[in-house]
C-alpha positions in Angstrom: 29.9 43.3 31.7 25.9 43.5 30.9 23.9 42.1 33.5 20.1 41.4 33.3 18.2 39.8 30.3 20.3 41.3 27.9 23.3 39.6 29.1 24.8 36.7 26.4 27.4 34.6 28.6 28.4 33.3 25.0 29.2 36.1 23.6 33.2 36.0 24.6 33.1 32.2 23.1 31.7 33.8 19.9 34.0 36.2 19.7 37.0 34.0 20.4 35.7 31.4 17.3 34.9 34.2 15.1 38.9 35.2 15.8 39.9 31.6 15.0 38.2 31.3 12.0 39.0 34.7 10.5 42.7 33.1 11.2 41.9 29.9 9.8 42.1 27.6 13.0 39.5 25.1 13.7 37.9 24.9 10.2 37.2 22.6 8.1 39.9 23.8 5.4 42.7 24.5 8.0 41.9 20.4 9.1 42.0 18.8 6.0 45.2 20.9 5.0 46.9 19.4 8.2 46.3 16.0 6.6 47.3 17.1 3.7 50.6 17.9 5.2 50.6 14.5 6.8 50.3 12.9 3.3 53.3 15.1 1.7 55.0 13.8 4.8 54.5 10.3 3.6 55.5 11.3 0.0 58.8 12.6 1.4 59.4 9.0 3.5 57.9 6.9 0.3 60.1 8.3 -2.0 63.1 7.8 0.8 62.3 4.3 0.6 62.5 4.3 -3.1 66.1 5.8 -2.6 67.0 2.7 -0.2 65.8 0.1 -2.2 68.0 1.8 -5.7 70.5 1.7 -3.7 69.9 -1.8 -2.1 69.8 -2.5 -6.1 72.8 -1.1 -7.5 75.0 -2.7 -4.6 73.3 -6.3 -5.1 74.7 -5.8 -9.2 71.8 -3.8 -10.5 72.3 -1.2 -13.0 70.2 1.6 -12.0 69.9 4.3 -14.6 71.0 8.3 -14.3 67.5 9.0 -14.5 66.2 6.6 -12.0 69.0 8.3 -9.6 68.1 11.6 -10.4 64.8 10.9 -10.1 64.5 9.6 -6.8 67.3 12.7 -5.9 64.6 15.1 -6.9 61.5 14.1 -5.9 62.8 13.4 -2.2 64.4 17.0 -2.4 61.2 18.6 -3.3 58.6 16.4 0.0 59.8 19.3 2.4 58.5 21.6 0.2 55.1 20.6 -0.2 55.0 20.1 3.4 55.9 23.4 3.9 53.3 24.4 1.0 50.6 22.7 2.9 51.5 24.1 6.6 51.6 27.8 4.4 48.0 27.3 3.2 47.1 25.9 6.7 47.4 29.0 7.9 45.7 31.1 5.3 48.5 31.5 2.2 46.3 31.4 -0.7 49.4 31.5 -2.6 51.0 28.6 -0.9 47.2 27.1 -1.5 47.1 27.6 -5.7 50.9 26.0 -5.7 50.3 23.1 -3.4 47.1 22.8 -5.8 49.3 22.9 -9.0 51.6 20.8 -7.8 49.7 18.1 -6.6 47.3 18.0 -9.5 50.0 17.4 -11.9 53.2 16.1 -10.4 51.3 12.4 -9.9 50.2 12.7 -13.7 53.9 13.5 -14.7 55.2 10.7 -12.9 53.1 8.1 -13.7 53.4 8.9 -17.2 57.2 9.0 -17.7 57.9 5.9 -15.3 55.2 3.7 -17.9 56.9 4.8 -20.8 59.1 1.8 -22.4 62.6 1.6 -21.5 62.4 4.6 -19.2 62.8 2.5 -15.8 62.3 -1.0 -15.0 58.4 -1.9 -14.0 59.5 -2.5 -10.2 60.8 1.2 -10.2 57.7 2.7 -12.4 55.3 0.8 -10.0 57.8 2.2 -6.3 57.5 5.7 -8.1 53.3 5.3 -9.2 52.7 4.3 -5.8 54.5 7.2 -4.2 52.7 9.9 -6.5 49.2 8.6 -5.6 50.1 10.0 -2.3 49.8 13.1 -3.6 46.0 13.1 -4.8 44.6 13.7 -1.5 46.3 16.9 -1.0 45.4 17.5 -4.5 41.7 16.9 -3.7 41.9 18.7 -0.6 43.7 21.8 -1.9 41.2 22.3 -4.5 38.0 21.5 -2.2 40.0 24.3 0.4 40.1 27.0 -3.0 36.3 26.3 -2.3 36.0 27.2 1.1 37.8 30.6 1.0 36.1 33.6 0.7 36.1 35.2 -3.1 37.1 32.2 -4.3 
């Protein structure tokens, strides 16, 4: 250990956070991609709410479509995986980043398209569904704003 005036008492601290960037803990980046894991989260319980009130529908003498079913089927099947997407590019996947960027960018788009289109679903289910989706433009926002942040890209 250097001793004198050319001892740096910081220089261990520097060392350590220049680690846990290069590892992507503690930035910016690796912060907003936990939230945006919290908000696929949300997506995943949203759309499990949708599920309970199709059901709560069909049992009170509603007729809810195949596609509504299927719908709601898929898009609660797929929330774990854009968790996992966004935990990935939390800790450095660009890969995971680029598909939880994909994704997100046009999954909300899709949905909100086909839900509006007449005689698709019934305007309670299009609205449940819209709502859901919009979820998923923060992690779009903050997996593109990320692509920014990483070196080379």
């Amino acid at each position: 250990m250097e001793t004198g005036l050319n001892a740096n008492p910081n220089s261990n601290a520097k060392t350590e956070a220049t680690s846990q960037h290069r590892k992507g803990h503690d930035t910016t980046a690796s912060r907003a991609l936990e939230t945006a894991a919290k908000c696929a989260w949300i997506f995943g319980v949203w759309n499990t709410v949708v599920l309970a009130v199709l059901i709560a529908s069909a049992i009170s003498g509603g007729t809810p479509s195949v596609f509504m079913w299927v719908r709601a089927g898929i898009l609660i099947a797929v929330s774990p995986l854009f968790v996992r997407l966004a935990r990935a590019a939390e800790r450095g996947s660009t890969a995971a980043l680029g598909r939880l960027r994909m994704v997100a960018s046009v999954l909300p788009v899709a949905v909100i398209v086909v839900d509006f289109i007449p005689g698709v679903a019934p305007l309670w289910y299009a609205l449940l569904q819209g709502i859901g989706s919009l979820v998923l433009v923060p992690v779009a926002v903050i997996a593109w704003r990320a692509r920014r942040e990483q070196p080379g890209a």
